[in-house]
TORTILO-240175 format. One record per residue: residue number from 1; residue in three letters; y, x, z of N, C-alpha, C, O in turn. Coordinates in nm, 2 decimals. Atoms other than C-alpha are relative to their C-alpha. Layout:
{NUM, "ALA", {Y, X, Z}, {Y, X, Z}, {Y, X, Z}, {Y, X, Z}}
...
This chain:
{1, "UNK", {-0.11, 0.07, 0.05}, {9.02, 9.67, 10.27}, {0.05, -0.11, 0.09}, {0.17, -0.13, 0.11}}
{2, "UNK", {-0.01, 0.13, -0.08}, {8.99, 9.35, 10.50}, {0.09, 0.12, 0.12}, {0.19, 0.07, 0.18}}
{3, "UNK", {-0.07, -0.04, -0.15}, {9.13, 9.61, 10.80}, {0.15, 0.04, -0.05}, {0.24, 0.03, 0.02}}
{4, "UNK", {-0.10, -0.04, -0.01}, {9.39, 9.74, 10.60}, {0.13, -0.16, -0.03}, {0.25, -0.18, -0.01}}
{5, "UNK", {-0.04, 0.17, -0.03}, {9.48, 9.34, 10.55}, {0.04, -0.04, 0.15}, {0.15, -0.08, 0.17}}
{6, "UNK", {0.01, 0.03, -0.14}, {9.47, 9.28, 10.90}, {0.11, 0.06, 0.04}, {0.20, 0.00, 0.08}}
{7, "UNK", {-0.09, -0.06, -0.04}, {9.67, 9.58, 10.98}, {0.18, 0.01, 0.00}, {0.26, 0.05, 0.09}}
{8, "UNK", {-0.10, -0.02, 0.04}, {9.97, 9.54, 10.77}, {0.03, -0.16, 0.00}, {0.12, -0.17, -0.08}}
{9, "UNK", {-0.03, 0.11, -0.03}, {9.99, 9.16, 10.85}, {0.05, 0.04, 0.13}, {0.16, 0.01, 0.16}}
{10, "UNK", {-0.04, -0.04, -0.15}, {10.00, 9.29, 11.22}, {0.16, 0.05, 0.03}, {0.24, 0.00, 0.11}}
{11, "UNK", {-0.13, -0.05, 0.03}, {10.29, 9.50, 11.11}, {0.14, -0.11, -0.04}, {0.26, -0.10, -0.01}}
{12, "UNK", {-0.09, 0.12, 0.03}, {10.45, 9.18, 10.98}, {0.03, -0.13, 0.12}, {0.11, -0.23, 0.13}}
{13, "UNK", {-0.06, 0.14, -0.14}, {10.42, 8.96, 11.31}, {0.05, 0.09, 0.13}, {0.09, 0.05, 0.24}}
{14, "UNK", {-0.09, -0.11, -0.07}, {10.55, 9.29, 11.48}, {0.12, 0.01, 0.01}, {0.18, 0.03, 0.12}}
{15, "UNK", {-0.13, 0.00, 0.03}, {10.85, 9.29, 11.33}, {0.06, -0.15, 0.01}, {0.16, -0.18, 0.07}}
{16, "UNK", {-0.05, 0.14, -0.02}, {10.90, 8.94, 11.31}, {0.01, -0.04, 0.18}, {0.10, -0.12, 0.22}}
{17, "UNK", {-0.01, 0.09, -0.12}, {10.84, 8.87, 11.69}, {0.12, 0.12, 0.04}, {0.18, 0.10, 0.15}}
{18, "UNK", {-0.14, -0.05, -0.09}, {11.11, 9.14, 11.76}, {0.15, -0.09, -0.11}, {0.26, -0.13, -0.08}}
{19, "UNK", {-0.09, 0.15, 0.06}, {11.33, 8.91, 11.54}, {0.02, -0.09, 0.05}, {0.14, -0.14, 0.06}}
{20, "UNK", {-0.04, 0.17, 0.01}, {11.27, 8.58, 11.65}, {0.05, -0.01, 0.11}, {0.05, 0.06, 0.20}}
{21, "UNK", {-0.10, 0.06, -0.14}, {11.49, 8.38, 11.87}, {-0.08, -0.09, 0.07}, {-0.19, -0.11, 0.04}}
{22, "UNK", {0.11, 0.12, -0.07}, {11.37, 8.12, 12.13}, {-0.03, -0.08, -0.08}, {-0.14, -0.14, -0.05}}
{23, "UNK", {0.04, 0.15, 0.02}, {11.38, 7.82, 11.87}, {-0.05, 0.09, -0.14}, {-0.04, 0.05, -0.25}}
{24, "UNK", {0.10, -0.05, 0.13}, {11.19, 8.05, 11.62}, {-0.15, -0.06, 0.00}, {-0.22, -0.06, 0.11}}
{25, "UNK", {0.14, 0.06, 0.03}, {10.87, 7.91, 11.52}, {-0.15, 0.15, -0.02}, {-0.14, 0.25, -0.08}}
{26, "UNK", {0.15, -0.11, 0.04}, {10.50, 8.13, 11.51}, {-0.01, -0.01, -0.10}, {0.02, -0.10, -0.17}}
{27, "UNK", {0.03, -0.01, 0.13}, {10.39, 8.26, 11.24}, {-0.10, 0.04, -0.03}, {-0.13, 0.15, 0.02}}
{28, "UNK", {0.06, 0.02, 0.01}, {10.11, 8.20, 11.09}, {-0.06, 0.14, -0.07}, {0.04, 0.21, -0.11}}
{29, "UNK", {0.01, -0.08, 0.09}, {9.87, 8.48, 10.89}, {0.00, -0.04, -0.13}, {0.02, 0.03, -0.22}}
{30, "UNK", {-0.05, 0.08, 0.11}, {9.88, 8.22, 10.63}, {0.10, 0.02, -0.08}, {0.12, 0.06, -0.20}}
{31, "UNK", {-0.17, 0.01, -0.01}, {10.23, 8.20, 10.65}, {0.03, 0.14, -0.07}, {0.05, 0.14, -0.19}}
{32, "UNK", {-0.03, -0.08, 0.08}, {10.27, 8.54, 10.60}, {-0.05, 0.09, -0.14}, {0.01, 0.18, -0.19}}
{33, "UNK", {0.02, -0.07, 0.14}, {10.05, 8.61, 10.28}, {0.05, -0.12, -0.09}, {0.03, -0.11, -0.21}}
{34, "UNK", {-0.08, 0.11, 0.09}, {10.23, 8.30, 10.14}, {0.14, 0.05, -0.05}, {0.20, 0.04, -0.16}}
{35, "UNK", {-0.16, -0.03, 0.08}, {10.57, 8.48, 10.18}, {-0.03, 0.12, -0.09}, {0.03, 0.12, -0.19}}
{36, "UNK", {0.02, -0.15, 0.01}, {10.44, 8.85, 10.11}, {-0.08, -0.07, -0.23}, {-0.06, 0.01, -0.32}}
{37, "UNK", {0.03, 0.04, 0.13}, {10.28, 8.64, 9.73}, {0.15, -0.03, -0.02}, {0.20, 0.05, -0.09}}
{38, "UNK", {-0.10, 0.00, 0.05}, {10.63, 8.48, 9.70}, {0.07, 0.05, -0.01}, {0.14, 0.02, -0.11}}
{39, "UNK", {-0.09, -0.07, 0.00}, {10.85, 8.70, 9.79}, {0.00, 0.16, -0.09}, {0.08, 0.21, -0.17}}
{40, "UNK", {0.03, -0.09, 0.09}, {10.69, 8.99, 9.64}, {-0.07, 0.09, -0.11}, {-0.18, 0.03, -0.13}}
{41, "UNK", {0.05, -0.01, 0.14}, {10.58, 9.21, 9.31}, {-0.07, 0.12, 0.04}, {-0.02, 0.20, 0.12}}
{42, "UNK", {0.11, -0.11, 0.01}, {10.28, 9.45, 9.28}, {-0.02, 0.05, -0.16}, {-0.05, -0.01, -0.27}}
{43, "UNK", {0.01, -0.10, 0.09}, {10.27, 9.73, 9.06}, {-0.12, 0.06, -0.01}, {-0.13, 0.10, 0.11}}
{44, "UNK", {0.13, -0.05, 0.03}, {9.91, 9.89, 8.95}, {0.02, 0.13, -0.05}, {-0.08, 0.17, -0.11}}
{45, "UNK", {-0.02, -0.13, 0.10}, {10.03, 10.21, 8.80}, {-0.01, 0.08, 0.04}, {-0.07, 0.06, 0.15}}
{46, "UNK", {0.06, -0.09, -0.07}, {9.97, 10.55, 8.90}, {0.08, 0.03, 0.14}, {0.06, 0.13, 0.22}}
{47, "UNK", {-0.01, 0.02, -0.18}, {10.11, 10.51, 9.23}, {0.09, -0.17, 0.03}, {0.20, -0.22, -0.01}}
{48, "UNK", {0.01, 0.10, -0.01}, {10.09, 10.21, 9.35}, {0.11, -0.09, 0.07}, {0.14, -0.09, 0.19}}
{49, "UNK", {-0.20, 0.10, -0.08}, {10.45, 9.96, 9.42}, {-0.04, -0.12, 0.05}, {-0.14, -0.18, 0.03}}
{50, "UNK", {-0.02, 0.18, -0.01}, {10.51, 9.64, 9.55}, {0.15, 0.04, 0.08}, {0.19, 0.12, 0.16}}
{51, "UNK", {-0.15, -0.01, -0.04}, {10.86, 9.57, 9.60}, {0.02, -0.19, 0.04}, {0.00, -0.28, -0.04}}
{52, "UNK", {-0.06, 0.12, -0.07}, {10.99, 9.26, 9.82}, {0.15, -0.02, -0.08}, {0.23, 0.08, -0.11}}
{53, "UNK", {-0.13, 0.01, -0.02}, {11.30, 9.09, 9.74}, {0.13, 0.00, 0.12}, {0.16, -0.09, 0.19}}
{54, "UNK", {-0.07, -0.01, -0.16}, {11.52, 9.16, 10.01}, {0.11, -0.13, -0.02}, {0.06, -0.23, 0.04}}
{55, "UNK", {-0.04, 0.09, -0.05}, {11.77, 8.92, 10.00}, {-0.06, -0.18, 0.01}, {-0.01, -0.28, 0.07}}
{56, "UNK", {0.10, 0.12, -0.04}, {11.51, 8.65, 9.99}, {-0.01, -0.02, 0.10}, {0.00, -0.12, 0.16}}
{57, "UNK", {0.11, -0.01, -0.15}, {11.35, 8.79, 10.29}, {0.14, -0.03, 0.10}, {0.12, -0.07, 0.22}}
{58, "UNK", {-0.08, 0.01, -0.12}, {11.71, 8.79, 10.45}, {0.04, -0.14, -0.02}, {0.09, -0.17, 0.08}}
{59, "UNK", {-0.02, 0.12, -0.04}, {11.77, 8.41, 10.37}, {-0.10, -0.08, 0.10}, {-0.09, -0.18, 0.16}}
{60, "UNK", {0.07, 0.06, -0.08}, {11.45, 8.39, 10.55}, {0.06, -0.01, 0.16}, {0.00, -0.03, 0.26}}
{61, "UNK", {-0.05, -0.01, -0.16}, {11.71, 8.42, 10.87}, {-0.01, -0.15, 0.10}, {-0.04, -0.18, 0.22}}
{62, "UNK", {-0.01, 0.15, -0.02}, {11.78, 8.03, 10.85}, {-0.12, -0.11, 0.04}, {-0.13, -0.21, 0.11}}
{63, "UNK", {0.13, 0.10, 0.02}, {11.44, 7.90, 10.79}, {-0.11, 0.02, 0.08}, {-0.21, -0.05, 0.11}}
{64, "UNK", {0.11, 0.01, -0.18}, {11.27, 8.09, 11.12}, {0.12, 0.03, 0.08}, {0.11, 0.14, 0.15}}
{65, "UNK", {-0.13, -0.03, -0.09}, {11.63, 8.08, 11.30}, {-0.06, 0.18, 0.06}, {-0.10, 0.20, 0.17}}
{66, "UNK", {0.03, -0.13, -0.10}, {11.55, 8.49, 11.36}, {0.14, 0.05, -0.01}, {0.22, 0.01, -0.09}}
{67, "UNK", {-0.16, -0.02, -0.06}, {11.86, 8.64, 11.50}, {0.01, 0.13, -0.04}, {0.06, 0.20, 0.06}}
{68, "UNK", {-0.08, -0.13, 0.06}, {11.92, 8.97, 11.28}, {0.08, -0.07, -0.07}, {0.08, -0.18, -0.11}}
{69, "UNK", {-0.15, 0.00, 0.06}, {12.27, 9.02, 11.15}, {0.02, 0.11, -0.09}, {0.14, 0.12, -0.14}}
{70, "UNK", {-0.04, -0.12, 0.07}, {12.25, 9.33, 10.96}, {-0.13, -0.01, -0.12}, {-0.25, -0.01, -0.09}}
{71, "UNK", {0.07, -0.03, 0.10}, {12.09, 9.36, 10.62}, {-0.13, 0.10, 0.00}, {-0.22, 0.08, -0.08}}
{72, "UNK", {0.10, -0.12, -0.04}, {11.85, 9.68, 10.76}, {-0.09, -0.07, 0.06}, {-0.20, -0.02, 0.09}}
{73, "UNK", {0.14, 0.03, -0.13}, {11.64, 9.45, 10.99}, {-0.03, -0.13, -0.13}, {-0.14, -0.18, -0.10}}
{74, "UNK", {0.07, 0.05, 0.09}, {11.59, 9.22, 10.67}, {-0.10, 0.09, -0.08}, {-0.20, 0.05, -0.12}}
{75, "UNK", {0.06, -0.09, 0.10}, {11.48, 9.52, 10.48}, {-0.15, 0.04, 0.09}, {-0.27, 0.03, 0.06}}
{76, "UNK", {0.12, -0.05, -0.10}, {11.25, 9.66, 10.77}, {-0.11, -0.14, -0.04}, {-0.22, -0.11, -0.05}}
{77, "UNK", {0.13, 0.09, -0.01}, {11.04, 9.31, 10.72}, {-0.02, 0.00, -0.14}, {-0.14, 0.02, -0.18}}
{78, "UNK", {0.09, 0.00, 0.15}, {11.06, 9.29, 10.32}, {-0.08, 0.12, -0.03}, {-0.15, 0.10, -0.13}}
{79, "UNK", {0.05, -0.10, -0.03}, {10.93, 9.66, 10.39}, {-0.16, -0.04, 0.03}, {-0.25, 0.00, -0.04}}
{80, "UNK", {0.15, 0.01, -0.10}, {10.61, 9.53, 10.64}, {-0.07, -0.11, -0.15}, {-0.17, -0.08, -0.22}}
{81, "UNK", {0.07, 0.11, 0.11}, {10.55, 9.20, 10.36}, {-0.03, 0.03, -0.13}, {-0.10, -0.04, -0.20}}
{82, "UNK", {0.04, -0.06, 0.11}, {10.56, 9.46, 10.09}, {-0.12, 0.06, 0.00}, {-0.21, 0.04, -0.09}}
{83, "UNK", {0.12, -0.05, -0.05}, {10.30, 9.65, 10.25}, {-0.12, -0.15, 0.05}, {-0.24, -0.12, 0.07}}
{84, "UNK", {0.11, 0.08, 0.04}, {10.10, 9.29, 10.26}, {-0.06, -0.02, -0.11}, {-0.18, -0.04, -0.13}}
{85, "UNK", {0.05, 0.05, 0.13}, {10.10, 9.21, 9.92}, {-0.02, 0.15, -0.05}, {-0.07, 0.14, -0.16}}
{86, "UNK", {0.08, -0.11, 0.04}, {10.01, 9.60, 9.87}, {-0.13, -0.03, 0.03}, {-0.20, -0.05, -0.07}}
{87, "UNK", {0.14, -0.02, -0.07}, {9.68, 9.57, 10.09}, {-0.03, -0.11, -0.09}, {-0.11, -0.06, -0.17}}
{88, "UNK", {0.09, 0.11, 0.08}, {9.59, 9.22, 9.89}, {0.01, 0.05, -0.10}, {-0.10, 0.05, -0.15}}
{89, "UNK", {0.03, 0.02, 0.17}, {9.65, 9.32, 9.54}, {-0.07, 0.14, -0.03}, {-0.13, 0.14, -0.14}}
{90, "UNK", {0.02, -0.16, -0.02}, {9.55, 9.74, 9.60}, {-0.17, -0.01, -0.06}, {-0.25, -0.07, 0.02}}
{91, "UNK", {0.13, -0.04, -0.02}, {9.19, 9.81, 9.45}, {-0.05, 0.10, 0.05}, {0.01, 0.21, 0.03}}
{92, "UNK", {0.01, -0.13, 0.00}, {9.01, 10.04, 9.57}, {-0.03, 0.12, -0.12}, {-0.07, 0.11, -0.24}}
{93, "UNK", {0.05, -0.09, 0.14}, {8.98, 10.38, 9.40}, {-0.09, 0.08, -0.02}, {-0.11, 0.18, 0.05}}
{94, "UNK", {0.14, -0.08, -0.02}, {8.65, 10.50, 9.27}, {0.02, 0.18, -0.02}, {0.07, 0.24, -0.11}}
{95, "UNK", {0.00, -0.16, -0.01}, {8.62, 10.89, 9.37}, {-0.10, 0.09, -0.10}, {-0.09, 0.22, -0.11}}
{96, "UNK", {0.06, -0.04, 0.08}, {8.37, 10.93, 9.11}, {0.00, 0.00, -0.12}, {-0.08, -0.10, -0.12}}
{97, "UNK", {0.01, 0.01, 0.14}, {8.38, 10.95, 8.73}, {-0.15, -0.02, -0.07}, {-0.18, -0.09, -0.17}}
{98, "UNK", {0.14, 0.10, 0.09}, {7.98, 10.93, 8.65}, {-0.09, -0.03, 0.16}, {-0.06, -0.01, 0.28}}
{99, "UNK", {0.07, 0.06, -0.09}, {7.73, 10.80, 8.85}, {-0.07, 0.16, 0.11}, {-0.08, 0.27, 0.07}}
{100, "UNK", {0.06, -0.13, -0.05}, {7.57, 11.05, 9.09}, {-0.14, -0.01, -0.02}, {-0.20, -0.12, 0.00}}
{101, "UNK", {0.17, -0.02, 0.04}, {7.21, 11.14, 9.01}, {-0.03, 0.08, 0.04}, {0.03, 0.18, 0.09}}
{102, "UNK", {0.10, -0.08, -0.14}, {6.89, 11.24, 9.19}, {0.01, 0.14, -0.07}, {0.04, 0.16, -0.19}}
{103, "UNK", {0.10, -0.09, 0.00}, {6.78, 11.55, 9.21}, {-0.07, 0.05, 0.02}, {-0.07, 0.10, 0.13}}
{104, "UNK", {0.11, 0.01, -0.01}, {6.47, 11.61, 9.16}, {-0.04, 0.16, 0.10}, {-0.10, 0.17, 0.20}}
{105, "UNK", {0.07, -0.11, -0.05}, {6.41, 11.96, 9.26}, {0.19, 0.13, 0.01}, {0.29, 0.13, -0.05}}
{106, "UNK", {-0.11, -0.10, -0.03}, {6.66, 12.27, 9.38}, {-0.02, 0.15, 0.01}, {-0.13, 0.17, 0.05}}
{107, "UNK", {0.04, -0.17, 0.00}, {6.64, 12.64, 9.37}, {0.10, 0.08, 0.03}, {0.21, 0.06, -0.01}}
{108, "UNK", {-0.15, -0.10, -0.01}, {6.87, 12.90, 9.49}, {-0.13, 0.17, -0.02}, {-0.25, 0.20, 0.00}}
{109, "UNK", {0.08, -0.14, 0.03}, {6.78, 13.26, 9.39}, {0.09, 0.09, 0.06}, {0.21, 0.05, 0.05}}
{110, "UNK", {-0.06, -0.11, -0.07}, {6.92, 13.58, 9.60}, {-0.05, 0.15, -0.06}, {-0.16, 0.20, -0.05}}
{111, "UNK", {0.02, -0.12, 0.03}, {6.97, 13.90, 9.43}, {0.04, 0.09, 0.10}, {0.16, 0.08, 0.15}}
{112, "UNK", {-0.04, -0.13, -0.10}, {6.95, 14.21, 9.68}, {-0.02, 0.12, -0.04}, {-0.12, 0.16, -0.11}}
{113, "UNK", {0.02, -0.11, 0.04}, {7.02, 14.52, 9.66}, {-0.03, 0.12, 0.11}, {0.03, 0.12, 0.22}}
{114, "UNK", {0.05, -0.13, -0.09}, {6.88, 14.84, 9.83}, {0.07, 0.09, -0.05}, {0.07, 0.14, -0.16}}
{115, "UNK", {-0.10, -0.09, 0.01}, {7.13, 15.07, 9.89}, {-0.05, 0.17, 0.00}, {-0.16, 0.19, 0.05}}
{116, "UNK", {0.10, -0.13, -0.09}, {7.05, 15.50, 9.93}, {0.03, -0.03, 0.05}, {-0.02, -0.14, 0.04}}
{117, "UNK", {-0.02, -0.02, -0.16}, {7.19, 15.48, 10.27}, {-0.13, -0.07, 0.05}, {-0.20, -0.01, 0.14}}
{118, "UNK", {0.16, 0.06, -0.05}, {6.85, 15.22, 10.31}, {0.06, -0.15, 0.06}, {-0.01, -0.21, 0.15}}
{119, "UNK", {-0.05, 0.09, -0.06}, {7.12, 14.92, 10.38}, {-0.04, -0.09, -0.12}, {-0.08, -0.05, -0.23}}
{120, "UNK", {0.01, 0.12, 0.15}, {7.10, 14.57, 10.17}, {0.15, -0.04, 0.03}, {0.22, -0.04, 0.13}}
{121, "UNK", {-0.12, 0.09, 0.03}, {7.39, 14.40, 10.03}, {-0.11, -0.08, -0.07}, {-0.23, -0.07, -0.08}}
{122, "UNK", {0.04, 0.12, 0.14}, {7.36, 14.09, 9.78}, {0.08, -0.01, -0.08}, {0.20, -0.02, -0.08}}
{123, "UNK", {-0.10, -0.04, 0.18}, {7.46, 14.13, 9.45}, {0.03, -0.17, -0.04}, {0.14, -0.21, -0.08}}
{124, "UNK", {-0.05, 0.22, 0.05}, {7.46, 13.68, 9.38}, {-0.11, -0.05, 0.04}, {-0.23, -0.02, 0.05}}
{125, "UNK", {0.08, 0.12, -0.01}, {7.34, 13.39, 9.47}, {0.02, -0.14, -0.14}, {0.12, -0.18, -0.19}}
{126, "UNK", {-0.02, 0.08, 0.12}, {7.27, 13.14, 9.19}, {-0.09, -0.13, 0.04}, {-0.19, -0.15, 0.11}}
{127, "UNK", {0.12, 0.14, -0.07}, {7.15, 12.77, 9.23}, {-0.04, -0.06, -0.15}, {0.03, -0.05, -0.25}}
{128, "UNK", {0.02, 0.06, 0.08}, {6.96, 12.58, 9.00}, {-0.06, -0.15, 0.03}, {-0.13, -0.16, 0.13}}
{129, "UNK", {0.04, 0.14, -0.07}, {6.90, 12.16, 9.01}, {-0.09, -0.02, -0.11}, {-0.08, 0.06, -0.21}}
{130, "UNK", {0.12, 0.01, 0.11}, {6.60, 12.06, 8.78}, {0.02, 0.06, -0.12}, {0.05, 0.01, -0.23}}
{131, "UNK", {0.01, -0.12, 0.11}, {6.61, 12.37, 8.58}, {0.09, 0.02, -0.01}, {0.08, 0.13, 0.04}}
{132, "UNK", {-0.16, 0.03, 0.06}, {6.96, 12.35, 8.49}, {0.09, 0.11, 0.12}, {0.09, 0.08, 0.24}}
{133, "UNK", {-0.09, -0.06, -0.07}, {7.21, 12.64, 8.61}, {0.10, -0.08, 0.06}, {0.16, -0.15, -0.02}}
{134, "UNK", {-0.18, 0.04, -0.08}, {7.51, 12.51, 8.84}, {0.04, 0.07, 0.05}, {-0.03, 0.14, 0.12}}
{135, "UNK", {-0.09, -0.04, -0.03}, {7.80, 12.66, 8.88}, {0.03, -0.05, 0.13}, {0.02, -0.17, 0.13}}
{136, "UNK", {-0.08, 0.07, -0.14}, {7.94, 12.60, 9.29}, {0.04, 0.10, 0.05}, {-0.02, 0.21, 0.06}}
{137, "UNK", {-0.04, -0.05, -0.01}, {8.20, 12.73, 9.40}, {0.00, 0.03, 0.20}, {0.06, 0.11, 0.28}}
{138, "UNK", {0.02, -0.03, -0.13}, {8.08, 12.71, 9.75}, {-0.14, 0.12, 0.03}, {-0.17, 0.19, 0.13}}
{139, "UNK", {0.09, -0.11, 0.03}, {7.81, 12.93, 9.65}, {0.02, 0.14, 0.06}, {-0.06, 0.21, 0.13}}
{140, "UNK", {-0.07, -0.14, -0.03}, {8.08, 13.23, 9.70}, {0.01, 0.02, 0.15}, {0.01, 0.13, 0.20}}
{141, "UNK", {-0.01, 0.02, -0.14}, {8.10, 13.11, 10.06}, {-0.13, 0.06, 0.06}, {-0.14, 0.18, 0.10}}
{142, "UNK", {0.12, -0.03, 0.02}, {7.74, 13.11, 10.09}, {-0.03, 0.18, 0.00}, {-0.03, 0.25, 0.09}}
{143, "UNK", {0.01, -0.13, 0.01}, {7.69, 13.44, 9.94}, {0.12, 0.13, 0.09}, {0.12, 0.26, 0.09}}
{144, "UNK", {-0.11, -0.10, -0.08}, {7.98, 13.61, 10.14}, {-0.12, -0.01, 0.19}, {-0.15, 0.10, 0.24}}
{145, "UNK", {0.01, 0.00, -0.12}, {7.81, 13.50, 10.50}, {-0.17, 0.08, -0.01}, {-0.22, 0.15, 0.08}}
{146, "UNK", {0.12, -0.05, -0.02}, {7.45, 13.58, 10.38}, {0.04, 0.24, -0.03}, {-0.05, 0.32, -0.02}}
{147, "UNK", {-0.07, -0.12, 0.07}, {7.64, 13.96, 10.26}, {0.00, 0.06, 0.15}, {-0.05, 0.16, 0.20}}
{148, "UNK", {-0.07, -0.05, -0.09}, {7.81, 13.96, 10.59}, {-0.17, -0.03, 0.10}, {-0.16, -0.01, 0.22}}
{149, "UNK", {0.07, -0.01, -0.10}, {7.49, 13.91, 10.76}, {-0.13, 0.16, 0.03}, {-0.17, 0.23, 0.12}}
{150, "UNK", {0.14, -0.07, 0.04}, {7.22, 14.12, 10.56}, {0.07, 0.16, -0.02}, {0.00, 0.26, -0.04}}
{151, "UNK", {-0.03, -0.17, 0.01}, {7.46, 14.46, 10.55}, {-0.05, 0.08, 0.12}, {-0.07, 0.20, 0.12}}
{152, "UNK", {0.03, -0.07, -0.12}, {7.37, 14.50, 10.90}, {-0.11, 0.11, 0.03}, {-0.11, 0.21, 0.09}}
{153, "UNK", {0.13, -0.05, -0.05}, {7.03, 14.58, 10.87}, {-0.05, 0.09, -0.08}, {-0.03, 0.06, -0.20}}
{154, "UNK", {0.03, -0.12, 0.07}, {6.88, 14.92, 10.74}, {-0.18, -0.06, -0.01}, {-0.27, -0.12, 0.05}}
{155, "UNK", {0.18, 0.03, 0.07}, {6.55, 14.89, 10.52}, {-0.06, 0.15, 0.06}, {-0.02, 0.26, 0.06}}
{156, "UNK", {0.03, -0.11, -0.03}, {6.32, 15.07, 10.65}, {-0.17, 0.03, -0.10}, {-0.23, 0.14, -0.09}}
């Protein structure tokens, strides 16, 4: 989270230094999560907003003398400052719904079959985690390469 802070502040003295004029002043990272809180609003919902005020950000022309003239080069920065107050206010999102738990023990079981010709196939692979059947769909994977391995060979 701290890099994607970093990043998107970077983004904001990027754009700002192609902005500023000579009697423009530095700007601080302070500075800019001061404007990126004032100037704009974060949304938490299932996809996540923050929206700048733009013509705020474009009266900001006066108050760092920066020398755009066109409405699009205000937007490009309430753009970078929206993406600050995204990275500050953004939680992260947990990828998991229950906790993950040990496994004590694992089992995979391989049904084969003896063909007349005297070839094997495999009929399934099944796994089990402390007793308990699981379903995995990588299983099929699994059982496809051990298939494609074990047809080769004639039982003798």
């Amino acid at each position: 989270m701290q890099k994607n802070i970093k990043d998107n502040i970077q983004y904001v003295i990027n754009e700002y230094n192609a902005q500023k004029s000579d009697t423009s002043p530095q700007i601080s990272e302070k500075e800019i999560i001061e404007l990126a809180n004032k100037y704009c609003t974060y949304n938490d919902g299932f996809i996540a907003i923050s929206n700048c005020d733009k013509e705020a950000v474009f009266g900001l022309k006066d108050t760092y003398a920066l020398k755009y003239t066109h409405s699009w080069q205000a937007v490009n920065l309430a753009n970078r400052l929206s993406g600050v107050k995204r990275a500050l206010e953004q939680q992260p999102k947990v990828l998991f719904q229950d906790e993950p738990k040990e496994v004590k023990s694992r089992e995979y079981k391989f049904n084969f079959v003896i063909n007349t010709d005297k070839t094997i196939n495999i009929k399934g692979v099944f796994l089990s985690q402390d007793r308990a059947e699981v379903k995995r769909s990588g299983l099929i994977y699994f059982q496809k390469f051990i298939k494609d391995r074990f047809t080769r060979f004639v039982w003798c």
